[in-house]
N, C-alpha and C positions, 0 to 999 in steps of 0.2 A: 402442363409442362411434362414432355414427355421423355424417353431415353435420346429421341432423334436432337430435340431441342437443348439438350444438358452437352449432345456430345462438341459442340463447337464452342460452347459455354466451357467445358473445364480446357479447350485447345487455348483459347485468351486467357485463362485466369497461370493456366502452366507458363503460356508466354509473357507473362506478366511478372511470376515468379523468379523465373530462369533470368530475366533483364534485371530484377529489381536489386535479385541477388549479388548481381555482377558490377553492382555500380558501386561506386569507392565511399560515396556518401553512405550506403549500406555499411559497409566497414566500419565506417568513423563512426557513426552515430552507435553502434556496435559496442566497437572499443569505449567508447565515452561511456554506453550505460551500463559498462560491468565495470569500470571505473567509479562510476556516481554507486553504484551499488555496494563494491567492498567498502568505500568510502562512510558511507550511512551505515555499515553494519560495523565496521571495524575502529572510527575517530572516539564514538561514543564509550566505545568497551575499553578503548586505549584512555578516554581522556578520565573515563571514572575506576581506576585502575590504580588510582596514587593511593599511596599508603596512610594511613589514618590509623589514630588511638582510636581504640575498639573497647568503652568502657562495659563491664561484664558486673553486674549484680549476683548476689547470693542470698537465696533468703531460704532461710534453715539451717540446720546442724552442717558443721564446717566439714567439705569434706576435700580431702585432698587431691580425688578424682577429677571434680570439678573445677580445679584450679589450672592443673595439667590439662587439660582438654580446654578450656579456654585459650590459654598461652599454644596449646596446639595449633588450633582453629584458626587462631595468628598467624601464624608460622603458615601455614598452609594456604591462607587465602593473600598472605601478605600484608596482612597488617601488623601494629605493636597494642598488644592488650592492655590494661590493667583489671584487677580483679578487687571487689570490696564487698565486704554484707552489706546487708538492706533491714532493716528494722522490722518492718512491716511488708502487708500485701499494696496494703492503701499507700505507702512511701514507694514503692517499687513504681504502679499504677501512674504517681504525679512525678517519679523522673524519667519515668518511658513517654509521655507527653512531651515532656519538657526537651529531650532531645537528650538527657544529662548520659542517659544511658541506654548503652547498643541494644542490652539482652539482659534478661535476668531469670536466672537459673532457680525453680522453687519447687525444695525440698527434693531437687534431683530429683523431678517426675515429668517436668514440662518445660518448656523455655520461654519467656514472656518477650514479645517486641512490640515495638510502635503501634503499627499498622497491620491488622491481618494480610498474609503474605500473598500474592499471588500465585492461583494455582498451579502446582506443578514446582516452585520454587524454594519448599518452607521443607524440602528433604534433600534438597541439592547440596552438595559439597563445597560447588563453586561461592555460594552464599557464606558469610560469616556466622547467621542464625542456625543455619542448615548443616554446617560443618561442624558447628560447638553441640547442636543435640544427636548428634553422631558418635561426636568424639567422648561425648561423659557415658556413654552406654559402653564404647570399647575400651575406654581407661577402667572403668569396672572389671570386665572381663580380661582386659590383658594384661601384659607385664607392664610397669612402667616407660612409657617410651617407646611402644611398638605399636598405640594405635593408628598413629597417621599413616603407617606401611598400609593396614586392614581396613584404609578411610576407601570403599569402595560407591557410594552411594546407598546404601542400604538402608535399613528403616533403625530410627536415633527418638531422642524424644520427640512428643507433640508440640509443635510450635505454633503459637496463637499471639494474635496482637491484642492492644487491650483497646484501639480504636478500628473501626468499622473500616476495610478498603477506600480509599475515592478510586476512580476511576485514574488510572495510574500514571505518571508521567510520561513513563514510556510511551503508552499508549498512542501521549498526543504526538511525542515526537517520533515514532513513526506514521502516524497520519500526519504528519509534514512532510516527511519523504515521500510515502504514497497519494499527495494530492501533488507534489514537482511531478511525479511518472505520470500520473493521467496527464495533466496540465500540457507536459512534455510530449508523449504520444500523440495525442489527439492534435495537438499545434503542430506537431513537424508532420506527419502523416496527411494530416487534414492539407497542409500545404502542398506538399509532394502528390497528394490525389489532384489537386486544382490544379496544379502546373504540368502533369501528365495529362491528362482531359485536352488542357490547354494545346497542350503539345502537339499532339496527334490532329486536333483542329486545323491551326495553325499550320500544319507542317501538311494538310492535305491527309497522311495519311487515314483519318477517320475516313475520306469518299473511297477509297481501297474495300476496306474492311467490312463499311455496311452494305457493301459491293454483294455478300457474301453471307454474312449474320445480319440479325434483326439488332435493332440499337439496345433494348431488353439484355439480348444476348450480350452483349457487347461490355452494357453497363454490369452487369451480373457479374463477368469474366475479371474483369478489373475490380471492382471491389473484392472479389474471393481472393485473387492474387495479394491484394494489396493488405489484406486481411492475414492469410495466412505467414506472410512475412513480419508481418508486426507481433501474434501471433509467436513465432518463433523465435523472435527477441524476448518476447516476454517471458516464455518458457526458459530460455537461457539465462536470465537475469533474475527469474523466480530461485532456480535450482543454485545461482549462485548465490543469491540471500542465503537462503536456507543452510548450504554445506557452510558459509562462512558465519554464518547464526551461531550454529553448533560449536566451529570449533573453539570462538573466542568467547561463549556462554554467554552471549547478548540474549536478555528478554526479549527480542524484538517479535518471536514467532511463540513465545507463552503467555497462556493468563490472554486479559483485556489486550496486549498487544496483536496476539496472534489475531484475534475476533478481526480487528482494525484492519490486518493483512488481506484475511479473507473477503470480508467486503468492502476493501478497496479493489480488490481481483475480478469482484462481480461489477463491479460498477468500470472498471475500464475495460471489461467487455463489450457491457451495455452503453459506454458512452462514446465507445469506439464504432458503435455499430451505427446508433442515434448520428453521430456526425458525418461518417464516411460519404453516403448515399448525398446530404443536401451537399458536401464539396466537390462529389462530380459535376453536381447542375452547376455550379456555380462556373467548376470550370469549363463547362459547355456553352456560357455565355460570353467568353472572352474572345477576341478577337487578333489579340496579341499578347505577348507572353510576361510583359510587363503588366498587364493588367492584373495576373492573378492576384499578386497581393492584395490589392484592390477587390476584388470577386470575393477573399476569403475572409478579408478583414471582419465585414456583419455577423457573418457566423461564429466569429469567435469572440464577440463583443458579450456573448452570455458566460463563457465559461471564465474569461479575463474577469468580469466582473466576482464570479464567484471565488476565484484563486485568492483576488484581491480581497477580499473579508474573511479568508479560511483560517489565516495566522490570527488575526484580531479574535475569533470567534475558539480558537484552541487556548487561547493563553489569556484570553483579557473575558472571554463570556461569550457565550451567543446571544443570540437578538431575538425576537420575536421575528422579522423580517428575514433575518438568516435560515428561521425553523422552516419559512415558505420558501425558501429559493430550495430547499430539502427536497419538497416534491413537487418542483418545477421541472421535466424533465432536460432541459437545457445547462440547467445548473444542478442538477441532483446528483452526477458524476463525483464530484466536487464536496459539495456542499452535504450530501451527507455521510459520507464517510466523514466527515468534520465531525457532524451530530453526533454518528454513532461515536468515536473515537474520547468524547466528553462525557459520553453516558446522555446524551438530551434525546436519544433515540434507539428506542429500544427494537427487536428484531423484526416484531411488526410490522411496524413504520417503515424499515429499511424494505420489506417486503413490496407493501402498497406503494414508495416509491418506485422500484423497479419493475411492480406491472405497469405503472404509468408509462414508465419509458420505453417497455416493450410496444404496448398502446401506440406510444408517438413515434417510436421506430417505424414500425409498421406503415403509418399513416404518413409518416416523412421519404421513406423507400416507392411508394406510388407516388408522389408530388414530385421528387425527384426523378423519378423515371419519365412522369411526363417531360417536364424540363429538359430535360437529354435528349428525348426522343427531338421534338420539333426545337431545338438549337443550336445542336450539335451541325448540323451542316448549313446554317446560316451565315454568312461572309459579312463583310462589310463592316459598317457600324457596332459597337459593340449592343449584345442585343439586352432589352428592359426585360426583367421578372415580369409585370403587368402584360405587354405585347406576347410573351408565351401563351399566358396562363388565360388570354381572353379566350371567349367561346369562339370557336372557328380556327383560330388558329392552328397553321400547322409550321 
């Protein structure tokens, strides 16, 4: 593939852009996904945002900084404190299990919580933990009553839990959002490539066109087009996560969540890629414009499948049978951003699954291309996979 052969290649894929751009369905689906987006970033932050007793242990010599920087910590993150000693290490230990109590302050050196915090979290202000080993460092240092003005994020006590991390709620519930967006892409795009395909068939114009370029060229030009626009939603719906992450201090991009984001980012690349290629053939085999749904339905009988066990698999357990749809490349879009999101699949594995799917990208992008080539201008009856794919056939 040469410069000569690329340059009629990017003249379809620009005209592919410039059309795809300008259609209202573009818009809508647009506006919807930075809608679904503030949505997933903003319901969560709003809905765990109500106000709650904030129970505060004390273990050691009483000290009045401690008391004030808790009732701070309140005030600041918006909750109501109360404040009591603790007896013991080992009593402190079985009411931070128990749930009985938020935080416990020992000997005004460190701050005790549940759960080790997630990265990035256990010095945040935005936190009740994060804000109270802040605030006893500058109720020390300052006047009574002017540390919250100096609550800037800065470095407060050590804060440690007294149980090991699990893999973190948030986590899974943004791998609920991020397997809707693959889910969502690949089904609206995958259709919209089979109904264009279809189109140009249908409508004659495909006999114009390979009038001029080779069908390669052609199928090439359309999926770049179709790529880069989806591509440019994503990016615009990335950037909107992100700045609305920020300003409403949703975990959604720290700690295990963030992980979650980023390999679900790789895998709707790779499973946009894996899909795109077999929904031109498919709609290279249609005959009429009602059929696509019909064309695209098989194909998406893998990924339906895997949507349909990703909730059960986040909230109820994985399966043994879930671990292999993981490095299935039909359903590993999906499916393991699930795994990794639970901790059942560590970075490895997310790796070897996405050589596989590069593998069967590859290998789906020529079976496809055949397909196209000898279909695309066949009339008539709608045409068999088998009739293409026999020897001889053109």
């Amino acid at each position: 593939m040469n410069a000569a052969w690329w340059e009629p290649t990017w003249l379809i894929a620009r005209r592919e852009i410039a059309e795809r751009s300008r259609a209202k369905s573009f818009r809508i689906v647009t506006v919807v996904l930075m809608l679904a987006v503030a949505a997933a970033v903003v319901i969560p932050a709003l809905v765990g945002h109500h106000q709650k007793t904030e129970k505060v242990g004390v273990l050691g010599a009483s000290d009045p900084a401690i008391t004030r920087a808790a009732l701070e910590a309140g005030r600041v993150t918006g909750n109501r404190v109360s404040v009591a000693p603790v007896a013991s290490l080992d009593v402190a230990h079985r009411l931070l299990r128990a749930g009985t109590l938020a935080a416990v302050v020992v000997d005004g050196r460190e701050v005790l919580i549940k759960q080790q915090p997630i990265s990035g979290t256990s010095s945040s202000s935005a936190t009740f933990p994060g804000a109270l080993a802040q605030l006893v460092v500058l109720e020390r240092r300052l006047a009574p009553g002017t540390a919250a003005s100096a609550l800037t994020g800065g470095t407060g006590l050590p804060v440690r839990g007294v149980q090991p991390p699990p893999r973190s709620v948030a986590s899974r519930f943004t791998a609920l959002g991020v397997n809707l967006l693959i889910y969502i892409v690949i089904f609206f795009y995958g259709m919209r490539i089979t109904q264009a395909v279809g189109e140009e068939k249908t409508s004659r114009v495909v006999e114009v066109l390979l009038a001029t370029v080779r069908s390669t060229q052609l199928l090439t030009g359309k999926l770049i087009g179709f790529a880069a626009i989806a591509l440019a939603q994503m990016l615009a719906a990335g950037v909107a996560f992100a700045v609305l992450a920020v300003a409403v201090g949703s975990h959604a991009i720290r700690g295990s969540a963030g992980g979650v984001v980023l390999v679900g980012a790789l895998w709707l690349v790779l499973g946009f890629g894996l899909y795109c290629s077999a929904f031109a053939a498919a709609g290279s085999m249609i005959t009429r414009q009602s059929d696509a749904p019909n064309a695209a339905l098989p194909l998406l009988i893998p990924l339906i499948v895997a949507y349909s066990l990703s909730n059960s698999a986040l909230f109820g357990g994985s399966s043994s049978f879930f671990h292999v749809l993981a490095f299935i490349p039909w359903t590993a879009p999906i499916a393991m951003t699930t795994m990794f999101a639970v901790g059942a699949a560590p970075v490895w594995q997310v790796l070897v699954s996405a050589l596989l799917c590069i593998v069967a990208t590859v290998g789906t992008a020529k079976l496809a291309g055949v397909v196209y080539q000898r279909s695309v201008m066949r009339t008539g009856a709608r045409v068999k996979l088998r009739q293409v794919l026999r020897p001889g056939a053109a």
